[in-house]
LOKOL-989651 format. One record per residue (C-alpha): x, y, z. Coordinates in pm, whole numbers. Last residue first. Example, Ala and Ser with C-alpha at 12.3 -4.5 7.8 and 13.67 -1.06 7.14 Angstrom:
// LOKOL-989651
<rec <1367,-106,714>>;
<rec <1230,-450,780>>;
This chain:
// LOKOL-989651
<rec <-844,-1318,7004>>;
<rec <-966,-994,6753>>;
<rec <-762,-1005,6532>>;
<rec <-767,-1346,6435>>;
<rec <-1089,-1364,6379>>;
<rec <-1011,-1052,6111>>;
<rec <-754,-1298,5963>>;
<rec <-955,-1537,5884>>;
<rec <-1205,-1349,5737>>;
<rec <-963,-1232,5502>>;
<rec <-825,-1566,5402>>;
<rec <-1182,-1701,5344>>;
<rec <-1235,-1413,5134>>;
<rec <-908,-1428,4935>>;
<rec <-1044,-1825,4903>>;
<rec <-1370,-1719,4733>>;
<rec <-1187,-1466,4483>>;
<rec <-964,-1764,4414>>;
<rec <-1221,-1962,4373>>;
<rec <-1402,-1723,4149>>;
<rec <-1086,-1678,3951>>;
<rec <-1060,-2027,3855>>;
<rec <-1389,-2046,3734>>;
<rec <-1311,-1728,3550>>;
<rec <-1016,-1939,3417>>;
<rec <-1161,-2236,3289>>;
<rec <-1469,-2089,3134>>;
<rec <-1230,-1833,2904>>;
<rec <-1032,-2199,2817>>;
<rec <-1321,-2407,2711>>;
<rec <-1325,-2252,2322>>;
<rec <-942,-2330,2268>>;
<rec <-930,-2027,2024>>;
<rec <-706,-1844,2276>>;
<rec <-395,-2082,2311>>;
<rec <-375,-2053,1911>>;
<rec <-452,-1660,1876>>;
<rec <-158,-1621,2151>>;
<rec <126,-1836,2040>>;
<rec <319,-1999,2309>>;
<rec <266,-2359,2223>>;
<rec <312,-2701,2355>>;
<rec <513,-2577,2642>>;
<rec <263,-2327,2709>>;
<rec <-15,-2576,2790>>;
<rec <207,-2616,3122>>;
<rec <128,-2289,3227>>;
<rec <-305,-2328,3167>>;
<rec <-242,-2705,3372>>;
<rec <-35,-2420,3628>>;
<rec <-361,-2244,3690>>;
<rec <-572,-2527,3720>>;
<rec <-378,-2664,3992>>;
<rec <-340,-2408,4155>>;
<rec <-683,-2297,4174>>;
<rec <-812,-2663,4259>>;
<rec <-562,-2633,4578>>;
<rec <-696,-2278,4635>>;
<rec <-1034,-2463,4730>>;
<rec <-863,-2726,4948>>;
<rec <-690,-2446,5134>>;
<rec <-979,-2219,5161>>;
<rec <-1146,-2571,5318>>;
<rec <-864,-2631,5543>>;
<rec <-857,-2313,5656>>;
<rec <-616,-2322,5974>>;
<rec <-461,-2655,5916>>;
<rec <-347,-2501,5511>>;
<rec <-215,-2183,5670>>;
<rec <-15,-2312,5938>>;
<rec <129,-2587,5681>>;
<rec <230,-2244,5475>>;
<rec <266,-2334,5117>>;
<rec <-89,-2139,5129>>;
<rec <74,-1774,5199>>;
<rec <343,-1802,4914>>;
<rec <46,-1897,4626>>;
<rec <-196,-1609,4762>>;
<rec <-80,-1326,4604>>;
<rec <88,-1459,4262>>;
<rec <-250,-1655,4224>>;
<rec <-416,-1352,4256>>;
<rec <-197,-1226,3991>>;
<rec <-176,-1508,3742>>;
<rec <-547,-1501,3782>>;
<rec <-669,-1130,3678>>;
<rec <-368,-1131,3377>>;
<rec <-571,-1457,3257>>;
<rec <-922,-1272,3309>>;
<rec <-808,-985,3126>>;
<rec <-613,-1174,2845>>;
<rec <-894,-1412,2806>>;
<rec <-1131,-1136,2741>>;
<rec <-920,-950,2520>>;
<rec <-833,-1269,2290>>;
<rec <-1208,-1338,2318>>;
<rec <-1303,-1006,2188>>;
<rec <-991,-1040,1957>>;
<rec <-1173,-1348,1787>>;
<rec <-1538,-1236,1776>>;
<rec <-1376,-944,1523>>;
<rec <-1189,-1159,1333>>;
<rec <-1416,-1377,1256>>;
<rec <-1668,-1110,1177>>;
<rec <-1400,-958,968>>;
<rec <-1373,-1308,777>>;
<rec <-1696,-1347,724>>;
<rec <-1765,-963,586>>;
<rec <-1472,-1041,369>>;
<rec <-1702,-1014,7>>;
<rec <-1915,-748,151>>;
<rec <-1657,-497,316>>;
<rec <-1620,-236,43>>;
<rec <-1863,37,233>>;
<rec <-1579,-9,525>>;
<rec <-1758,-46,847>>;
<rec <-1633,-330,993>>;
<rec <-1281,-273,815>>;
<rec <-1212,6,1077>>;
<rec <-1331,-172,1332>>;
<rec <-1083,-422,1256>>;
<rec <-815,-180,1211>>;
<rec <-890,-91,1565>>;
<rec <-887,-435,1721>>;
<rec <-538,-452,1547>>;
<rec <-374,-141,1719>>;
<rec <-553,-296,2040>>;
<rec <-402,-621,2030>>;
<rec <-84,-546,1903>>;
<rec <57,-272,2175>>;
<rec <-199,-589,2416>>;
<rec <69,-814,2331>>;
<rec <369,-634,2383>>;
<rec <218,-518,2716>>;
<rec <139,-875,2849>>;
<rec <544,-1017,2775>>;
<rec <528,-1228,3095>>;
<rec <328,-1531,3143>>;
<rec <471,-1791,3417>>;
<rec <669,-2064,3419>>;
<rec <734,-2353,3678>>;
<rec <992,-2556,3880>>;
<rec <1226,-2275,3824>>;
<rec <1206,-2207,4280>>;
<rec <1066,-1860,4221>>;
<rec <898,-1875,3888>>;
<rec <1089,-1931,3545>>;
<rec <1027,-1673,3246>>;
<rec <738,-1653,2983>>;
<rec <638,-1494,2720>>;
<rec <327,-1500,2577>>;
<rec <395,-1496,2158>>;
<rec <241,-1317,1858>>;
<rec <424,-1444,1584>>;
<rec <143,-1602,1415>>;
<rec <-66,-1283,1487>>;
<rec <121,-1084,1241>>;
<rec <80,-1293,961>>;
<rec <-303,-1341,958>>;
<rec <-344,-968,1015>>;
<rec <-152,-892,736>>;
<rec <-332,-1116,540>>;
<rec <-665,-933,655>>;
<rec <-486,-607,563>>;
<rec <-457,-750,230>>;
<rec <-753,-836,137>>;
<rec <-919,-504,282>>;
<rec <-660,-333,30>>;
<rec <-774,-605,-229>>;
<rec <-1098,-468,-199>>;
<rec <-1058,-119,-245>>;
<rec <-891,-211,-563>>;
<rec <-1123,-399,-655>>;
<rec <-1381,-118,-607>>;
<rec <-1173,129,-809>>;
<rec <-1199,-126,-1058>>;
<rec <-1526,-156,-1111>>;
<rec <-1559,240,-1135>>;
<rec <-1323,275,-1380>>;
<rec <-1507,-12,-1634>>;
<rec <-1756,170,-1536>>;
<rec <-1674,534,-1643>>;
<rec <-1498,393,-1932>>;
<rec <-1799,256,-2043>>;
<rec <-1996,601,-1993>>;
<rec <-1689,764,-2162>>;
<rec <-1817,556,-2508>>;
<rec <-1517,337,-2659>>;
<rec <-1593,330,-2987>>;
<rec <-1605,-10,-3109>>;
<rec <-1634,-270,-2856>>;
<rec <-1450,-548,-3037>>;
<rec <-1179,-374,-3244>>;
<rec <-1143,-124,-2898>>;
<rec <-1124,-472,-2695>>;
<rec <-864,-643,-2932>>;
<rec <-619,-296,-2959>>;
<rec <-622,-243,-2556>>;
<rec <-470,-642,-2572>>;
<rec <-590,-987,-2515>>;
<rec <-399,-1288,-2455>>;
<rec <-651,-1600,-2418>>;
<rec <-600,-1859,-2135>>;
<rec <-767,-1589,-1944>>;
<rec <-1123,-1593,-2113>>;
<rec <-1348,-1384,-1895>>;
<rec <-1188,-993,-2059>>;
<rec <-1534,-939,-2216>>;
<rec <-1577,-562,-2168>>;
<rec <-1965,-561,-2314>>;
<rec <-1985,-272,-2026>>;
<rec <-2199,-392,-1734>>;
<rec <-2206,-783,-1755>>;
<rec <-1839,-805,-1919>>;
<rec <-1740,-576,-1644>>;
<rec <-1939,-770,-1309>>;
<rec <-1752,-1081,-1462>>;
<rec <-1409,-944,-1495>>;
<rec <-1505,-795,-1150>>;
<rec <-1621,-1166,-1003>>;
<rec <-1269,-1320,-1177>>;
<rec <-1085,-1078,-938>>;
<rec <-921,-764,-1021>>;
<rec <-681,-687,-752>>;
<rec <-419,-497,-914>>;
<rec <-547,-235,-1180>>;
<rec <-465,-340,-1528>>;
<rec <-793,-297,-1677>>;
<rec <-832,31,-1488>>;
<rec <-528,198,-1616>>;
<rec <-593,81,-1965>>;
<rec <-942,212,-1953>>;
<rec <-813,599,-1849>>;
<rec <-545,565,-2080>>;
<rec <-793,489,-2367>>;
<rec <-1047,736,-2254>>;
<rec <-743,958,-2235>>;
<rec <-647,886,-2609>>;
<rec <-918,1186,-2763>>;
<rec <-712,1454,-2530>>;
<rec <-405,1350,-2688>>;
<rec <-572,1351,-3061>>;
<rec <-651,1714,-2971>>;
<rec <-278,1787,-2853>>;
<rec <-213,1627,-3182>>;
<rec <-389,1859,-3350>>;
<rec <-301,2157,-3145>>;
<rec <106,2079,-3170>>;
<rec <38,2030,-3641>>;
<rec <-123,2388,-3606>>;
<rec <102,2582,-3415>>;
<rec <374,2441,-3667>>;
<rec <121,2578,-3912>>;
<rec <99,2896,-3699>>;
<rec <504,2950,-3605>>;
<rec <598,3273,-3799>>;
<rec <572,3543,-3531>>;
<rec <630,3407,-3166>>;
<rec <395,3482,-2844>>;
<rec <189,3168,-2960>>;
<rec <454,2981,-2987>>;
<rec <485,2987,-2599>>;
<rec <158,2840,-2568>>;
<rec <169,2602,-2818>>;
<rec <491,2456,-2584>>;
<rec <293,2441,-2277>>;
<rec <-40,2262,-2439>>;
<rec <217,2017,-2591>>;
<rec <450,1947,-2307>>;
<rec <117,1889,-2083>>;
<rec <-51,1664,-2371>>;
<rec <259,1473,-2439>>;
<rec <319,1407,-2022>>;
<rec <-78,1348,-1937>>;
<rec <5,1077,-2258>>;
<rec <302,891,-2109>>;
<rec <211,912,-1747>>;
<rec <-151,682,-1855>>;
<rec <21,488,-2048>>;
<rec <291,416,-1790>>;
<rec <-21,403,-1512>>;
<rec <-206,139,-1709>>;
<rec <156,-125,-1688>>;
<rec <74,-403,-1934>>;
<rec <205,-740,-1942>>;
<rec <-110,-908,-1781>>;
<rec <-285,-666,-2040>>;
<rec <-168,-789,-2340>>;
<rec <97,-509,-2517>>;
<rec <-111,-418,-2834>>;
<rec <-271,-166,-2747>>;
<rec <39,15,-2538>>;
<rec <250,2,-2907>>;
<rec <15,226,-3075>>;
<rec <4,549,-2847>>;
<rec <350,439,-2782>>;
<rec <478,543,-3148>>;
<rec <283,821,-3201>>;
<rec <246,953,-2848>>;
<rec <633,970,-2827>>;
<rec <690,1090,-3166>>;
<rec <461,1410,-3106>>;
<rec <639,1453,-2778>>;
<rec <986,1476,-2938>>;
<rec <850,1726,-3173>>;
<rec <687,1995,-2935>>;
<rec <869,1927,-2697>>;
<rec <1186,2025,-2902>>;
<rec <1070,2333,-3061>>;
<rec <947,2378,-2755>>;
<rec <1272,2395,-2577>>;
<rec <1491,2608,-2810>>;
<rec <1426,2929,-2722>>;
<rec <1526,2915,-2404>>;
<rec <1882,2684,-2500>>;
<rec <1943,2978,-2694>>;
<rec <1889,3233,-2416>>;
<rec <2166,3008,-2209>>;
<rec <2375,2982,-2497>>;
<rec <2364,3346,-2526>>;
<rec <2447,3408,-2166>>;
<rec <2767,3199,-2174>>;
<rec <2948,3496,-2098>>;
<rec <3337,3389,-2011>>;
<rec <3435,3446,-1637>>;
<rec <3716,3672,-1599>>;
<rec <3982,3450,-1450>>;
<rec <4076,3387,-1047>>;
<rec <4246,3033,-1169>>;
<rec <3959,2873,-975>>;
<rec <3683,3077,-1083>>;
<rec <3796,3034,-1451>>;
<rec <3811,2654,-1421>>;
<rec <3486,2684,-1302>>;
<rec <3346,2881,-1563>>;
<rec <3522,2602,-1802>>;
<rec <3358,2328,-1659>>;
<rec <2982,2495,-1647>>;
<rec <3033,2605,-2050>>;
<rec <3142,2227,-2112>>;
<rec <2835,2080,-1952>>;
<rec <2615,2343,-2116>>;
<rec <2767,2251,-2513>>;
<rec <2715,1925,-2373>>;
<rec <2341,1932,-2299>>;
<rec <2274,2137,-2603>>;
<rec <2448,1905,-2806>>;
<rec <2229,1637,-2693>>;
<rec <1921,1832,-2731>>;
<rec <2002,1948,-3088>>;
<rec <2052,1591,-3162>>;
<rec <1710,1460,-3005>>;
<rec <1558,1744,-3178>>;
<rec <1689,1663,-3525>>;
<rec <1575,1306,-3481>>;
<rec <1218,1427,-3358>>;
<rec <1231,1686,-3708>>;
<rec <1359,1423,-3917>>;
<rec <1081,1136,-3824>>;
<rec <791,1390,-3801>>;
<rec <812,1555,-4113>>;
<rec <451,1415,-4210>>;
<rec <352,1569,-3928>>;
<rec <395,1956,-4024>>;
<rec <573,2243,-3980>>;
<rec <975,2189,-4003>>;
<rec <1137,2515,-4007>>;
<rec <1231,2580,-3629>>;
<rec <1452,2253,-3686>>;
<rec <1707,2394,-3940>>;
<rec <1751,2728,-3709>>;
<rec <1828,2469,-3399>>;
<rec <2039,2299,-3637>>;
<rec <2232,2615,-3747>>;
<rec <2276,2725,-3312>>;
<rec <2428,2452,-3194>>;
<rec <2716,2447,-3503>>;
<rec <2736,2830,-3367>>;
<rec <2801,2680,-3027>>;
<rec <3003,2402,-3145>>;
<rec <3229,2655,-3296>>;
């Protein structure tokens, strides 16, 4: 019975035609669909029941076929009342409330139901002024995506008060005034015709904001990450001192950064951050440097620390000794500075630090030397 109920109001809604029967035939539609849904839900229960109780499944074919025929009779009208009433409520929602891409899905959605739908009319006798109504709004569809398109790049995120600016200048666009609410509505009113060269700019400018607040972005993400990068350390020998551990975590960051960097240096959209990714740039250099010349010392020092606590050692090479002596202690001042702060970019902006330790490096280099040569006279007494 329901089926057959189904089945009249589908046959009631193949004879609306034209637009000005909008309101029944999308209400009629909706209903039809509804039924249709349950009418499907029921026939799915009930061939399962059947399976279950080993039954001769009922033939819900013709509700199947009926459903068929039914969905662009539906599309057709459902769609039509979608881009009628959204069409008109998206210009007048202001723009810092207004989502492009919804009014941009909502019409690529009524003009791809409503190209699909005339299509399978067309293979039906007795359709042409419904037909008729589909292609003219399918044509009024079309005639909206310059309106969608600007939408879409009025409300892309990143738009800065120099694009606002750069659109007024370019297109007439004049979206300057914030503490004013404007809406799609106010700027076609005040622009008149929306041309697709304006679109095409107003596009444009924000395809470059966009691109820009990507780069902004990444350079926040940079500014995050690196306040958690940390040296470790862990006690040394006797736990009167520290030293650096954690190198390979840093340098996973370090290099996965210096890349994005390099990326950014030659991204066409760099202009407006080219201070920061300079800054950026000169500071991993130095990070890297310091690393490498840090890494360099905490492992001479690692070397040649056990052989000079040796009194033998110091009376021997007094000089080496004395020399190492301004090693070590400039090695554990850098080790101490870690109890103020562990945090990599922070240790490594201290602009006298780089000179500190290849100076201490070169002493060290100078006392392995000594050591060596030492040792060789030994050798041969």
């Amino acid at each position: 019975e329901d089926i057959k109920n189904l089945e009249t109001q589908i046959n009631s809604l193949k004879k609306y035609k034209t637009i000005d029967q909008l309101d029944e035939a999308a209400k009629l539609a909706n209903t039809c669909q509804k039924i249709l849904t349950d009418c499907q839900d029921r026939a799915k229960l009930c061939n399962s029941r059947e399976v279950n109780f080993n039954r001769d499944q009922t033939d819900y074919s013709h509700l199947t076929q009926m459903g068929k025929e039914f969905q662009p009779f539906y599309l057709i009208w459902t769609s039509i009342d979608e881009f009628e009433k959204k069409s008109e409520e998206f210009k007048t929602i202001p723009l810092d409330k207004l989502n492009g891409v919804d009014v941009e899905e909502m019409n690529d959605n009524v003009k791809k139901h409503l190209i699909q739908s005339i299509k399978t009319l067309k293979d039906m006798d007795g359709y042409g002024e419904l037909i008729k109504t589909a292609e003219e709004e399918r044509d009024r569809s079309k005639e909206f995506e310059k309106i969608a398109d600007l939408a879409v790049s009025l409300t892309t995120k990143g738009l800065q008060e120099r694009h606002w600016d750069e659109l007024k200048n370019q297109t007439g666009i004049d979206c300057t005034d914030k503490s004013v609410p404007i809406d799609l509505a106010t700027i076609i009113n005040q622009n008149g015709d929306l041309s697709k060269e304006v679109v095409n700019l107003a596009k444009a400018i924000a395809d470059k904001a966009s691109r820009e607040f990507q780069i902004k972005e990444k350079l926040e993400t940079l500014e995050k990450n690196w306040k958690e990068v940390e040296f470790g350390t862990t006690p040394y020998r006797n736990k009167t001192m520290n030293i650096i551990t954690g190198w390979g975590d840093i340098y996973k960051v370090l290099d996965e950064d210096v890349q994005e960097v390099q990326h950014l240096e030659v991204n066409p959209y760099k202009e407006h951050f080219l201070k920061e990714i300079t800054d950026w740039s000169h500071s991993f250099q130095n990070i890297t440097d310091i690393l490498e010349a840090l890494s360099k010392l905490q492992t001479k020092w690692f070397q040649l620390q056990p052989i000079f606590e040796s009194p033998d050692i110091t009376k021997s090479i007094p000089h080496d000794a004395a020399i190492f002596a301004k090693a070590d202690k400039s090695f554990k001042e850098i080790i101490r500075g870690l109890k103020v702060t562990t945090n990599v970019k922070e240790i490594c902006s201290d602009e006298n630090l780089l000179g500190k330790i290849n100076e201490s490096n070169e002493w060290l280099e100078q006392v392995e030397k000594g050591l060596n040569d030492y040792i060789e006279k030994k050798k041969t007494l």
